[in-house]
C-alpha positions as CSV (number, residue, x, y, z in Angstrom):
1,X,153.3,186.0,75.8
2,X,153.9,184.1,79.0
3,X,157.1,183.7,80.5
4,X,159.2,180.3,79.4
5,X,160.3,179.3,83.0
6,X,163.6,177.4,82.9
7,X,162.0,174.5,85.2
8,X,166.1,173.1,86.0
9,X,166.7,176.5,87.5
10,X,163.7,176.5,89.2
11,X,164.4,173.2,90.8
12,X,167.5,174.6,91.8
13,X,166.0,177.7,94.2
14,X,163.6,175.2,95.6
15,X,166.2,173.0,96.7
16,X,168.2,175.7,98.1
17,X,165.2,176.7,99.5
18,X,165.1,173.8,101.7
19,X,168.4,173.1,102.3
20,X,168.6,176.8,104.1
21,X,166.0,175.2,106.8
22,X,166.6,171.7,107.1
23,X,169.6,169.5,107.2
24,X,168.6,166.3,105.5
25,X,170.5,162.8,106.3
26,X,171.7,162.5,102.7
27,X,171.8,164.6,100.0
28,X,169.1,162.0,97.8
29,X,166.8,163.4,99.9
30,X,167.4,167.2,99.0
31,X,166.7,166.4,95.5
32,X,163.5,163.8,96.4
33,X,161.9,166.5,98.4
34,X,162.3,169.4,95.7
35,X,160.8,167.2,92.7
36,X,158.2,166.5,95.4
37,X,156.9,169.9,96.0
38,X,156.7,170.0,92.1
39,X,154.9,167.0,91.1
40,X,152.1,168.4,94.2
41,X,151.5,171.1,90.9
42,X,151.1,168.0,88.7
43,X,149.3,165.1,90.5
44,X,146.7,164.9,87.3
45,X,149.5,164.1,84.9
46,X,150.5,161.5,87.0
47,X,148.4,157.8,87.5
48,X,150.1,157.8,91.3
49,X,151.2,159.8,93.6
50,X,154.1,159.1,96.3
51,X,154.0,160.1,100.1
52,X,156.5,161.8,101.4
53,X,157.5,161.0,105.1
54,X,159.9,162.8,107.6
55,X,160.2,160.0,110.4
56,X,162.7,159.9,113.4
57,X,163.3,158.4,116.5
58,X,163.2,161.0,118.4
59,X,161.1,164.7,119.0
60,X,163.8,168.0,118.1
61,X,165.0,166.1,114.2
62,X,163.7,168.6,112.6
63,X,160.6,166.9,110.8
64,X,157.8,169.6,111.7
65,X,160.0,172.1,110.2
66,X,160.4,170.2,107.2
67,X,156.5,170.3,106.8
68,X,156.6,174.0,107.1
69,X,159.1,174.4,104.5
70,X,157.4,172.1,102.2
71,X,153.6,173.9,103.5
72,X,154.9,177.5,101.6
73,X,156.0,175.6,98.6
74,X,152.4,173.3,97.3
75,X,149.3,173.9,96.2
76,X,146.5,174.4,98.9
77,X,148.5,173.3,101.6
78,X,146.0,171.9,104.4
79,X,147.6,171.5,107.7
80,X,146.6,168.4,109.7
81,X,147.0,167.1,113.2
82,X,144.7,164.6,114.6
83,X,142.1,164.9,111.9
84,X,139.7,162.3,111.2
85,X,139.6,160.7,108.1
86,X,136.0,162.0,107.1
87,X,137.2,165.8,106.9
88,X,140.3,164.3,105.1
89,X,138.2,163.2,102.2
90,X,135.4,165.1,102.2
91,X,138.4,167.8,101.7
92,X,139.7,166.3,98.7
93,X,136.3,166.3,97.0
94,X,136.4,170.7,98.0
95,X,134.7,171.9,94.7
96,X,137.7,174.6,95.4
97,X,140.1,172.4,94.2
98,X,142.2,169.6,95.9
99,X,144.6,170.1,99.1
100,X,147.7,169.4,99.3
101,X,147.6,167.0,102.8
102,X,150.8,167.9,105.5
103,X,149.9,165.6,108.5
104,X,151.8,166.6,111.4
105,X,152.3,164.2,114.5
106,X,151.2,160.7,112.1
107,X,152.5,158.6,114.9
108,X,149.8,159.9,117.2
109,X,147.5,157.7,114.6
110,X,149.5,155.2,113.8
111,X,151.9,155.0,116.9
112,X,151.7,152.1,119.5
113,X,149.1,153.8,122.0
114,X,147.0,155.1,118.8
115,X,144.5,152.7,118.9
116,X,142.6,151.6,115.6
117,X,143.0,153.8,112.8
118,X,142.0,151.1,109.7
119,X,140.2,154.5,107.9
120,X,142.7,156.9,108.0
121,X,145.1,153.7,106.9
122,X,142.3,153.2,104.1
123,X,142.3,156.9,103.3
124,X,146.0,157.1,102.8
125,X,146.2,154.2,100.7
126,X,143.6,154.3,98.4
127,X,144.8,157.8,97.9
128,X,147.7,156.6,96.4
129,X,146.2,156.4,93.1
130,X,144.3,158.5,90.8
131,X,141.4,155.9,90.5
132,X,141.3,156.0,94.3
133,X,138.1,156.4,95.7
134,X,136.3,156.2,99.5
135,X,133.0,154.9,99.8
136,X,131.0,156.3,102.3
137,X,126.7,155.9,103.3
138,X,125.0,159.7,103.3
139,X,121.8,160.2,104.7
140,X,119.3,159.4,107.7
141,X,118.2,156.2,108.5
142,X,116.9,154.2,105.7
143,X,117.1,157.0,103.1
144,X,120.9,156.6,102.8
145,X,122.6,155.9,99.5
146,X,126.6,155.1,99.2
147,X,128.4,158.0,98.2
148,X,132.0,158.2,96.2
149,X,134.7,160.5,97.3
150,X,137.5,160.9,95.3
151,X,140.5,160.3,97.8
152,X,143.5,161.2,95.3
153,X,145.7,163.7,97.0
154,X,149.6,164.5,97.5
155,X,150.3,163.7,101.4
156,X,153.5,164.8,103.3
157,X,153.2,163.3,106.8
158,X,156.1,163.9,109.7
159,X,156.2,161.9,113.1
160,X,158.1,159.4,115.1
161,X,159.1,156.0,114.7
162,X,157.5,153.7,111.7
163,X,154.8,154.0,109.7
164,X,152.3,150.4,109.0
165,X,154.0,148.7,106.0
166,X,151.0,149.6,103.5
167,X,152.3,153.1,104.0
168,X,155.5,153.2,104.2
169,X,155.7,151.3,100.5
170,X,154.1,154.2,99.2
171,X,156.4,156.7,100.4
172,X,159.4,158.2,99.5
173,X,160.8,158.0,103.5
174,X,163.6,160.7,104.9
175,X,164.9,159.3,108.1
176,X,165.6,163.0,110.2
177,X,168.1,163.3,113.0
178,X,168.9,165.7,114.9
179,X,171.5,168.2,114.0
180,X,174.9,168.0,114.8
181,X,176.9,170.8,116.3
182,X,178.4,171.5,113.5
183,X,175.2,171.5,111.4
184,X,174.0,175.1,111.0
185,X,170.5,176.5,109.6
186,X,168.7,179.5,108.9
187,X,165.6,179.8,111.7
188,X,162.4,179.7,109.5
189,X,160.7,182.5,110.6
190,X,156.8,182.7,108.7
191,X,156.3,186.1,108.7
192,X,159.5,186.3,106.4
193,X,160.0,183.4,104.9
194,X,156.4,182.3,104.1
195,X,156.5,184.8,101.2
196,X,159.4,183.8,99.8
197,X,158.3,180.1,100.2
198,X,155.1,181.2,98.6
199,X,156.8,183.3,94.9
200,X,158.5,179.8,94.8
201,X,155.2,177.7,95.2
202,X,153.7,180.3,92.8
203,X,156.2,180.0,89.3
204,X,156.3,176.1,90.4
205,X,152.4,176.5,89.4
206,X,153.1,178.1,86.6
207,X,155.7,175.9,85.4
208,X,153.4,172.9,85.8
209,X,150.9,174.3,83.2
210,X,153.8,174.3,80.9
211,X,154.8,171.3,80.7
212,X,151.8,169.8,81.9
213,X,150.6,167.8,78.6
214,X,154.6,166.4,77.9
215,X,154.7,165.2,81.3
216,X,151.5,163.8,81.0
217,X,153.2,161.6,78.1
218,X,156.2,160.5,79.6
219,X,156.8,156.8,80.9
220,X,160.2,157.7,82.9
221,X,163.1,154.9,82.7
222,X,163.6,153.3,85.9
223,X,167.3,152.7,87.1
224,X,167.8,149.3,87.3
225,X,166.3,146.9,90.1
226,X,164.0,149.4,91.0
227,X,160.3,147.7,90.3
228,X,157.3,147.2,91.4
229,X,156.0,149.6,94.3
230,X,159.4,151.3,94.2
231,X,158.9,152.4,90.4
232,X,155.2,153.3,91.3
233,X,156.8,155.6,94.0
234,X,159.3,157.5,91.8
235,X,158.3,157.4,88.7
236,X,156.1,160.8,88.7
237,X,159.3,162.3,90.6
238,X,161.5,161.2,88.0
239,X,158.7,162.4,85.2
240,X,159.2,165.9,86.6
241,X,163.1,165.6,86.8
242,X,162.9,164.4,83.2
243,X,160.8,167.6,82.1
244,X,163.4,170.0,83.9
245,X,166.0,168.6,82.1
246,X,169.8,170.2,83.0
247,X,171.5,167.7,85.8
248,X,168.0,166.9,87.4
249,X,167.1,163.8,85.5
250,X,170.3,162.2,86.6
251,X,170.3,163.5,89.7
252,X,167.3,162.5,90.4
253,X,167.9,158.1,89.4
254,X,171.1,158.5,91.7
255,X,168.9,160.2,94.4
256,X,166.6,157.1,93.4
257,X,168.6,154.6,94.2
258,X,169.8,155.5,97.0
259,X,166.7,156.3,99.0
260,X,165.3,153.2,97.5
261,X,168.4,151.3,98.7
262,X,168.1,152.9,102.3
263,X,164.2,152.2,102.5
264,X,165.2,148.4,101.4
265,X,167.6,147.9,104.2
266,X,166.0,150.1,107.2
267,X,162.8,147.6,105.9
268,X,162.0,145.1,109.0
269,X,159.4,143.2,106.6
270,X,156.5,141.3,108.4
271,X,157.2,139.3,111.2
272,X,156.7,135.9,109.0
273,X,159.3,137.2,106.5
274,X,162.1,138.1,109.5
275,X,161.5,134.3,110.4
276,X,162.0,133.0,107.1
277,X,165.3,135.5,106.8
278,X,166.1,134.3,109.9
279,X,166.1,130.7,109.4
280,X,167.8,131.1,105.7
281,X,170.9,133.2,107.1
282,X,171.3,132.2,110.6
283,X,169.6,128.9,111.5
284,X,170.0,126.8,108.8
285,X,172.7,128.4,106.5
286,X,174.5,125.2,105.1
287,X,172.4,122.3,107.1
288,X,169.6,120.4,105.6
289,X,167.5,119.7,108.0
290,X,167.2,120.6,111.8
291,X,164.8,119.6,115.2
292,X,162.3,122.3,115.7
293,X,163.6,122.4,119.2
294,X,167.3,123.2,118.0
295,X,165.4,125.4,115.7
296,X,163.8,127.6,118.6
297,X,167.7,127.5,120.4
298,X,168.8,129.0,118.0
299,X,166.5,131.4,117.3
300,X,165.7,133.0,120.3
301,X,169.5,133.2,120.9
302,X,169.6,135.8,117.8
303,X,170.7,139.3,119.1
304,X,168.1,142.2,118.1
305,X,165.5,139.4,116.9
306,X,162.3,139.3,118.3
307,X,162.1,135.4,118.6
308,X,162.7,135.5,122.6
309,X,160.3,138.1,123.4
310,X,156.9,137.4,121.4
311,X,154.3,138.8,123.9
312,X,156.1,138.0,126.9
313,X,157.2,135.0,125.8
314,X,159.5,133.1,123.9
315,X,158.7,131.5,120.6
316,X,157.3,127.8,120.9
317,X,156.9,125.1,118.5
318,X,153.3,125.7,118.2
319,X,153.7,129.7,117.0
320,X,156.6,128.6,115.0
321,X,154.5,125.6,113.5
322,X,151.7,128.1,112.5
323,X,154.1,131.2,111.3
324,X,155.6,128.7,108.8
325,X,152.1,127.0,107.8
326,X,151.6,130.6,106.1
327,X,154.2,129.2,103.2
328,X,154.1,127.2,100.9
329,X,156.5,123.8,99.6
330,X,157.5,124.0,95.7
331,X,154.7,121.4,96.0
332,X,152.6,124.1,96.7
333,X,151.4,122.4,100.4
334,X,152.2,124.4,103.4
335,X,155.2,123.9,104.9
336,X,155.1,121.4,107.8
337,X,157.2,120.0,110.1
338,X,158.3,116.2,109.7
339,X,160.1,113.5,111.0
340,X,163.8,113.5,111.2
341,X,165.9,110.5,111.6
342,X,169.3,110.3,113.7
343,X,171.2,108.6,116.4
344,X,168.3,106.4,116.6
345,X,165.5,108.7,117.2
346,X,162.7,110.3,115.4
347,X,162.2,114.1,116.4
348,X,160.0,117.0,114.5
349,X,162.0,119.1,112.2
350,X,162.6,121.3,109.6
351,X,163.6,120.3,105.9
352,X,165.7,123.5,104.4
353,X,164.1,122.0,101.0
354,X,160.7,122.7,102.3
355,X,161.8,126.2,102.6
356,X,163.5,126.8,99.7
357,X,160.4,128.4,97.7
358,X,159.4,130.8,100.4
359,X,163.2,132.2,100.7
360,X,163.1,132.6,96.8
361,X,159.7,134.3,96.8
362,X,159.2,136.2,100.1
363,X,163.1,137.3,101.1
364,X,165.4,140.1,100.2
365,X,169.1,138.4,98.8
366,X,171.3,137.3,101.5
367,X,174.3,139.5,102.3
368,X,177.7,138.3,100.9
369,X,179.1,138.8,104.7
370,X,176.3,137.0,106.2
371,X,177.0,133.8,103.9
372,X,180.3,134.0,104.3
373,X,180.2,134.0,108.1
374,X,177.4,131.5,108.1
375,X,179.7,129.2,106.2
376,X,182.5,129.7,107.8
377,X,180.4,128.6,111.0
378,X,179.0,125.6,109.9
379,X,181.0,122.4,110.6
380,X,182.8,121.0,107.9
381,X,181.4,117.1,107.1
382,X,181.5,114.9,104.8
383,X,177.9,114.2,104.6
384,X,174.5,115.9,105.6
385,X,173.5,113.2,107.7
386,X,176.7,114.3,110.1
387,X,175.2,118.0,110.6
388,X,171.8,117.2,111.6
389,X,173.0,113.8,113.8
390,X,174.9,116.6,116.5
391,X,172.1,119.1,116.3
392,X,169.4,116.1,117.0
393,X,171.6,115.0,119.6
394,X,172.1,117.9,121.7
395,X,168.4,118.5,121.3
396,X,167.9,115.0,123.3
């Protein structure tokens, strides 16, 4: 009779297996990355499968030797650097069996001086899910017929800086730095280690075929406020924390919400949705209405923002006119800029009503400090008229 592996013990060495080579920037991450390596022995169970993604800002954080921790510990690791998105699927479909894909050096393909990379982009996302598929013409000349390869595969990628948006919300993202003095590891040495890694990587297998059908069946509860993407992300991690029972399932929410809760606040959004932020908490916090040229003041005096450096140039009425024109009014018409009224003029302007939808729908909730601070700034009147008459007249 097989042996009844005790999947929360297991868990356990794998974690300590990690945390011996790799100093992580929160302890979330410890327990992300060990359900990870698990659900790699589980991905048909499961109707998505997260990334996992060692980023940091700079070389020597540690996030190659992450992959090379996680490389002895999934099934069919396949080792990647610079590969093509071709081999990449035409790997996947390996009558052998599926790879499990550790992309070294991503922001080489995705990085500023990468150049166009919209396959491997394609690749990685519709590998996200189990119905994913590439299409791709086979054959010579006019005797070519569209072929499917399945694109469904775990994917660990490490590298510097940020990954493009459509990636990055499918990813379970640890943020590496490098180690303090006072931080102390193991050195990973293969020849050693890889074996141990590997007896790991093996009962991991073996536990998966045990509790494959129940965690086929689960449905996972999500802590709360974590939806959409975020719940597509974790819920096979938290299927396999659930299935180990002991402290992993709880463990594994808190670890949850707070990489969740890090991903939501290290997330720059699109450029359209830092203006709209941008506006909301900083520009017109407590006014009404504003001229577009008071508007752009404003805005391009923001520390950190981008708004007085758009491609060598500052942000004009024209690029803020067609940034905004992407949203729409509660009327459903784009938003527009219109006529304002004061100290006997007529300028172009902005109507906070106009862009009330668009904050509802497109932005994260404002920070209690930052309303606070935005209130406190605002004048104090009587009216709304007496706001937007002083703005319209230092414009002039």
């Amino acid at each position: 009779m097989p042996e009844t592996i005790d999947g929360s013990a297991l868990l356990d060495e794998v974690e300590a297996f990690h945390r011996r080579f790799n100093v992580f920037p929160r302890e979330g991450a410890y327990v992300a990355v060990a359900l990870w390596d698990a659900h790699a022995h589980l991905l048909d169970a499961f109707d998505s499968t997260p990334r996992l993604a060692f980023l940091s800002p700079e070389p020597g954080s540690g996030k190659s030797r992450a992959l090379e921790v996680v490389e002895t510990l999934v099934p069919r690791p396949m080792l990647a650097v610079n590969a093509r998105a071709a081999a990449l699927f035409r790997s996947v479909s390996d009558a052998a069996g599926r790879p499990t894909i550790l992309y070294d050096e991503i922001d080489t393909v995705f990085g500023p001086k990468a150049g166009d990379n919209e396959e491997l982009r394609g690749f990685l996302n519709a590998g996200h899910r189990r119905s994913g598929v590439t299409y791709r013409c086979v054959g010579d000349g006019g005797n070519q017929t569209v072929v499917e390869f399945p694109s469904y595969s775990a994917v660990a990628v490490a590298g510097l800086g940020y990954l493009p948006d459509t990636i990055t919300t499918r990813s379970v993202i640890i943020r590496m730095r490098r180690r303090a003095r006072n931080e102390k590891v193991e050195p990973f040495r293969a020849r050693l280690h890889e074996a141990q890694g590997n007896q790991l990587r093996d009962r991991l297998a073996r536990w998966a075929e045990q509790v494959r059908e129940d965690i086929a069946g689960r449905w996972p509860e999500m802590p709360d406020g974590v939806t959409d993407r975020a719940a597509d992300v974790w819920e096979p991690l938290l299927a396999v924390a659930d299935a180990a029972g002991g402290d992993w399932p709880k463990r594994a929410r808190e670890a949850c919400v707070d990489l969740v809760n890090a991903a939501r606040a290290d997330d720059k959004g699109s450029i359209g949705i830092r203006l709209l932020t941008d506006l909301r908490d900083h520009v017109l916090a407590g006014i009404d209405r504003m001229p577009t040229v008071a508007i752009l003041d404003r805005l391009c005096a923001l520390e950190e923002a981008p708004w007085s450096d758009m491609a060598g140039r500052p942000l004009d009425s024209r690029g803020l006119a067609k940034m905004l024109g992407e949203y729409m009014t509660t009327d459903n018409t784009p938003i527009k800029a219109r006529n304002i009224k004061a100290a006997g003029s007529v300028l172009k302007g902005y109507y906070a009503a106009d862009l009330h939808d668009a904050w509802e729908r497109y932005c994260p909730p404002p920070l209690l400090r930052a309303a606070t601070s935005a209130t406190s700034a605002t004048p104090q009147v009587s009216g709304p008229e007496t706001v937007a008459e002083d703005l319209f007249t230092s414009a002039t």
